[in-house]
N, C-alpha and C positions, 0 to 999 in steps of 0.2 A: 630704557630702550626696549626691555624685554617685554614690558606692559602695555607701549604703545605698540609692539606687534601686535599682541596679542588680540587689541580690540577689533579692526575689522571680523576677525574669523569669532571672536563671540559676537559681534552683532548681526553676523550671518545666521550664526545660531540662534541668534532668537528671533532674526524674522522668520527662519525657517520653523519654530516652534509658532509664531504669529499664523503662520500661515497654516499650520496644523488644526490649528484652534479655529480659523476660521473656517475650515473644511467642515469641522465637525458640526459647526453653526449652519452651514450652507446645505448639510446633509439633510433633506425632508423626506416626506415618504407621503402616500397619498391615500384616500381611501374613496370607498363610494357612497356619497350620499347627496339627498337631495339637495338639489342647488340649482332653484327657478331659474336664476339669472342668468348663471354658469348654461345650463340648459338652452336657456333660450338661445345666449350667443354659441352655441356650439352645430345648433339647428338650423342658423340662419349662415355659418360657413359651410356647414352640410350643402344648404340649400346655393349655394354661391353666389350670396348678396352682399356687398358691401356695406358692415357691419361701426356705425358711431358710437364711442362709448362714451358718454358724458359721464363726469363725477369731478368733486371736490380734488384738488391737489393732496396726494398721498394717502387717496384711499382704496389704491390697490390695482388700478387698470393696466399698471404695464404690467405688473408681477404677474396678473389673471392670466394676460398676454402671452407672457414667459411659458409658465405654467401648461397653457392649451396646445404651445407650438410645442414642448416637449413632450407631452401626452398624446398627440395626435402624428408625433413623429415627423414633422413638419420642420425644415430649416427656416428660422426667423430670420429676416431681415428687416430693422428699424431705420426710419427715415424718418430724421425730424424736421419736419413741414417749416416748418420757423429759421430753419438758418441755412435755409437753397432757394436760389434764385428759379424764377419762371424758367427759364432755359434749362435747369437741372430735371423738367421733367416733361417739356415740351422737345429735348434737344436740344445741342450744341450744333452750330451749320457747320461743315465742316466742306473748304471750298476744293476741289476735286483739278486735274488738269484741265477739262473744258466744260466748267459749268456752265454755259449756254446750251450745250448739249447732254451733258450729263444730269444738270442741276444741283442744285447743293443741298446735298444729305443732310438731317438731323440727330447727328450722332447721341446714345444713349446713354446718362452712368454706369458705371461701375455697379451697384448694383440691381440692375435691370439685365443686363449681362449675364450676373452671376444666378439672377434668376428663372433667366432662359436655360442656363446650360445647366442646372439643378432642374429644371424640368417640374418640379413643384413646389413649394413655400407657405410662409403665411407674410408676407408686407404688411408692418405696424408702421401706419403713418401716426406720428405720435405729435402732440401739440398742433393742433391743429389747426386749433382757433385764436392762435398766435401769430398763425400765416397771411402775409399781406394778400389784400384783396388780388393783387397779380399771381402771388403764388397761387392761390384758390382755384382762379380762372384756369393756370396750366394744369392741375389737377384733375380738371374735370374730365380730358380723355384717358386718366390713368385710371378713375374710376369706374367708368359706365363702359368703355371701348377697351380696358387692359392693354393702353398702348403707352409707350415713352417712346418719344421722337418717333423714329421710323420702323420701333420695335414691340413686337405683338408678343405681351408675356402670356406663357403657355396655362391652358384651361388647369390645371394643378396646382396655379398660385391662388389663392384665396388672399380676398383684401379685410382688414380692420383696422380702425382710426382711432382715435380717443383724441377728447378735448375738454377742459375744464371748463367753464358758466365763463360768461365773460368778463364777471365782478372779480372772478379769483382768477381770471389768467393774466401773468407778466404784458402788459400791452396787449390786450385780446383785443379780436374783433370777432365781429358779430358775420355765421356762415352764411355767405352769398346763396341766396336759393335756389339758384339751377344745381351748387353745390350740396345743400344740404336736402335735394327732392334725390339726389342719386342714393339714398342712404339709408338702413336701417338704424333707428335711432333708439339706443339700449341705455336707460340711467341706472348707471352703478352704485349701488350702496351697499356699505359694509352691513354683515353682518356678527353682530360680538362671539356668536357660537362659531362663526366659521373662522375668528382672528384671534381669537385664543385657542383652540386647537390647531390651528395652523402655524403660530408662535411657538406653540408644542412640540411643533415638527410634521403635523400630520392636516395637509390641505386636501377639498374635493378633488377627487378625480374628473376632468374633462373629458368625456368619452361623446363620439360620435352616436345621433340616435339612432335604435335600431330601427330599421325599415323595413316592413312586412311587404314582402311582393305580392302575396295573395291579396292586398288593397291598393296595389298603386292605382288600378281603376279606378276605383269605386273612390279614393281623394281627388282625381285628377276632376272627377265627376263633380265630387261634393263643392269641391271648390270652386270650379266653374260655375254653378248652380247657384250657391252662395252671395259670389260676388256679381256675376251680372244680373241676378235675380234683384239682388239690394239695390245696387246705379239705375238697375230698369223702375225703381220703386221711389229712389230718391236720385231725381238725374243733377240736384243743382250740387251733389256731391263730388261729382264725378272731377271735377277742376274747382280749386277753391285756393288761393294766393290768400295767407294771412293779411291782416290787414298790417300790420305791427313789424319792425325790424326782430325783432327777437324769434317774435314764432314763426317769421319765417325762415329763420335759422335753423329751424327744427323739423318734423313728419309735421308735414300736411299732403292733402287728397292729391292726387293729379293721375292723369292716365300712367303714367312710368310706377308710381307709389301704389296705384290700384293693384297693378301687374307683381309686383314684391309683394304683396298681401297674398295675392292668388295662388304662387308659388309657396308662400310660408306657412298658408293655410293647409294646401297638398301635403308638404310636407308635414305637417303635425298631427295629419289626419292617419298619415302612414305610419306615421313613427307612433301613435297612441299617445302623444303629450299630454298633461293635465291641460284646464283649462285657463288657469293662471300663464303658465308658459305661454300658452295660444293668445294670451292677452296682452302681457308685453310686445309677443311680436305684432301682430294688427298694430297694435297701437302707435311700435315704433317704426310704423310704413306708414300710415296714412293719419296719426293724429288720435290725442286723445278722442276727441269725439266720434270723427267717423267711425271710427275703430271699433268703440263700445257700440255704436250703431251696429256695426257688421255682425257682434258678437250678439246680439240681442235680435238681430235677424236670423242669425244662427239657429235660436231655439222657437225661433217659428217657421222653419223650412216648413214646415206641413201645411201652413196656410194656403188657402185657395188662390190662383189666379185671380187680379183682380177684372182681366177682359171677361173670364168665363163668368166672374159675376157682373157684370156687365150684360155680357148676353141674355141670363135669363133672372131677371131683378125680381120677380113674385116667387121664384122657388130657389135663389140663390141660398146655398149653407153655407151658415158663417160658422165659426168654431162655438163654442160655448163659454170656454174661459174669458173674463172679463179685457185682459190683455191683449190677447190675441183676437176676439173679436175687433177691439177699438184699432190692434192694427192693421185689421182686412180691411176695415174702414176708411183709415188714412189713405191705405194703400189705391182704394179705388179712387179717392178724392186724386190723388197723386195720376194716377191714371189719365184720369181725364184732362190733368191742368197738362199732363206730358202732351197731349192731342186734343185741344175742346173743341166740340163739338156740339150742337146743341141736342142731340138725338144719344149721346153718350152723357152730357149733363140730365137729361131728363131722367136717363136710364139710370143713372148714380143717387137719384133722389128717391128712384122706385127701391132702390138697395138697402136703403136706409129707414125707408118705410116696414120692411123687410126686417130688418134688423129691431125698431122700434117692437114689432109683432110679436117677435121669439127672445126679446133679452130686455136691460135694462136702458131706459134711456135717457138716462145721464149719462151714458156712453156717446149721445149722439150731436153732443153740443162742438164738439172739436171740432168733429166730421163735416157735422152741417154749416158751421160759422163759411171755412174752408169752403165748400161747394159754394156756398153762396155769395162766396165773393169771387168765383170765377165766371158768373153770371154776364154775359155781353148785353148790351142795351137793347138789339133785339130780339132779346129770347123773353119770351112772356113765361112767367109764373109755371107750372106744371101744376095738377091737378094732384099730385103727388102731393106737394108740399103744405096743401092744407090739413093735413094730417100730422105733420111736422113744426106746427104753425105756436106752441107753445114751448116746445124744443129753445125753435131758433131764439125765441122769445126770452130765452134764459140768457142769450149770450150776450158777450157785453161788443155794442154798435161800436165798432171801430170806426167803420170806413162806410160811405155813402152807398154800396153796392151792397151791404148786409144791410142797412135801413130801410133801404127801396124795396129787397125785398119783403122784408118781416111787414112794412106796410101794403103791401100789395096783397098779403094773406090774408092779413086782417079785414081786408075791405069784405 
């Protein structure tokens, strides 16, 4: 009898030793070092954009999550997307004595509540892409409007999602694209140096970037500059719908995705981020491609307007670098398809002559194919182009408007 006493209170003691052990296990410590990713998503809660973490199952998104709300001192709140109905974030109706006059309210959960009256957060909407396409749909004003039913969560809450690929999620689907255009789109991958010293005990520090006020100008500038310099240069960017269900689960371009670049660009311009950093983020606003576009527009902010070289086409300067010339080039070709004209086509072809004068030209085969399939049937040859007339002669006849020309030189 004396021994069956006894076992509760030793198995007390050893969960209580259980739980010792696990404390010591749970004990980490942090330190500071570079960590792009870490960076990046840390930039774009700065910036208060709603942040997608895609990665593999168990390679680390909620821990990061964990991690960043405790470093930034942020109360976490998690919501798994996957097992709440549409009403859990659209509202509950909730019928009032005279709902004819009153109407019936959309009462909020529990924790949206607890979000408002905390005053600020980080909401992990986790599994995401588990969530039925109804869930998705009531998401969207928790996303882009920071609303739940008839409750406006306070400018302090910062949102972040995470969602595995859709081959490794339990019943995944693939994100609806008004849903996935509200998003910054971040792919998580481990790194072995940061998961054995973090197994160690010792993970990156998440810290907010620092932000130089003596530049908030001059990025709000750059970026501005940047990006409607690039749409003014490439307009068919500016709205682009994947063709594919997948990628458009993903960043692709749109005026809302544009507007996230603008703001993430400001911000990393203020904060001094490398350019890797600045490249995830672009990237996971507007898409592989445009992104690297934007970034590659980046480093020719100095190029000429292409209308000023428009106006004066016999003394237009073009840059010298190989690159940069061919993209003042496009950029005018671009120009003109933005508005053609037959007096800004003529003028595009004296530019290029121009060009042909001062540089190489094997530069001018892109430029010229382009112009010259923007050609209208009554616009006659230019006198320009007989000069051009071996150029165009290099490129390969696509289309009936590049043949009609290159014949019409040769005559």
């Amino acid at each position: 009898m004396t021994s069956t006493a006894l076992l509760p209170a030793a198995s007390t003691a050893q969960l209580a030793l259980a739980g010792s052990l696990l404390d010591r296990l749970r004990a980490t410590t942090t330190e500071a070092r570079p960590d792009e990713q870490l960076e990046a998503l840390t930039l774009a809660v700065a910036a208060d954009l709603p942040v997608l973490l895609w990665g593999e199952p168990g390679i680390g998104k909620t821990a990061a999550l964990t991690q960043l709300a405790a470093s930034l001192e942020l109360p976490l709140t998690t919501v798994i997307a996957s097992v709440h109905e549409p009403s859990d974030f659209s509202g509950l109706p909730v019928v009032g004595d005279d709902p004819a006059v009153q109407g019936v309210p959309m009462a909020p959960p529990q924790w949206a509540v607890e979000l408002v009256r905390a005053g600020r957060g980080l909401l992990f909407l986790d599994e995401l892409s588990t969530a039925t396409p109804a869930v998705q749909a009531a998401l969207l004003r928790v996303v882009l409007e920071r609303r739940v039913g008839t409750l406006q969560l306070p400018p302090g809450v910062r949102i972040v999602a995470a969602a595995n690929p859709r081959a490794s999620a339990a019943d995944g689907w693939e994100l609806s694209p008004p849903l996935a255009n509200r998003f910054v789109h971040l792919y998580w991958v481990h790194d072995p140096e940061v998961v054995v010293r973090g197994l160690g005990g010792v993970w990156p520090r998440a810290e907010l970037p620092r932000l130089d006020p003596d530049r908030m100008a001059e990025a709000v500038d750059l970026a501005r500059r940047a990006v409607c310099g690039f749409l003014r240069a490439r307009p068919t960017l500016i709205h682009r719908l994947p063709s594919t269900e997948t990628r458009r689960g993903g960043a692709w371009p749109s005026p809302r995705s544009w507007e996230a670049a603008l703001t993430l660009l400001a911000f990393g311009t203020a904060a001094d981020v490398s350019r890797e950093v600045l490249a995830l983020l672009v990237r996971g606003a507007v898409g592989d491609g445009p992104g690297l576009e934007l970034l590659a527009h980046l480093d020719r902010m100095d190029l000429p307007d292409p209308e000023s070289l428009l106006a004066v086409p016999p003394t237009a300067e073009l840059p010298v670098r190989g690159d940069l010339r061919q993209a003042a080039l496009e950029s005018v070709v671009a120009a003109v398809g933005a508005r053609p004209e037959r007096a800004r086509w003529e003028a595009a072809w004296g530019v290029l002559v121009r060009a042909m004068e001062s540089g190489a030209p094997d530069l001018l085969v892109a430029p010229a194919t382009a112009l010259a399939a923007l050609r209208r049937d009554d616009w006659e040859v230019p006198a320009a182009m007989e000069r051009l007339a071996a150029v165009v002669g290099l490129t390969r006849r696509a289309d009936r408007s590049v043949a009609g020309v290159a014949a019409a030189v040769r005559r």
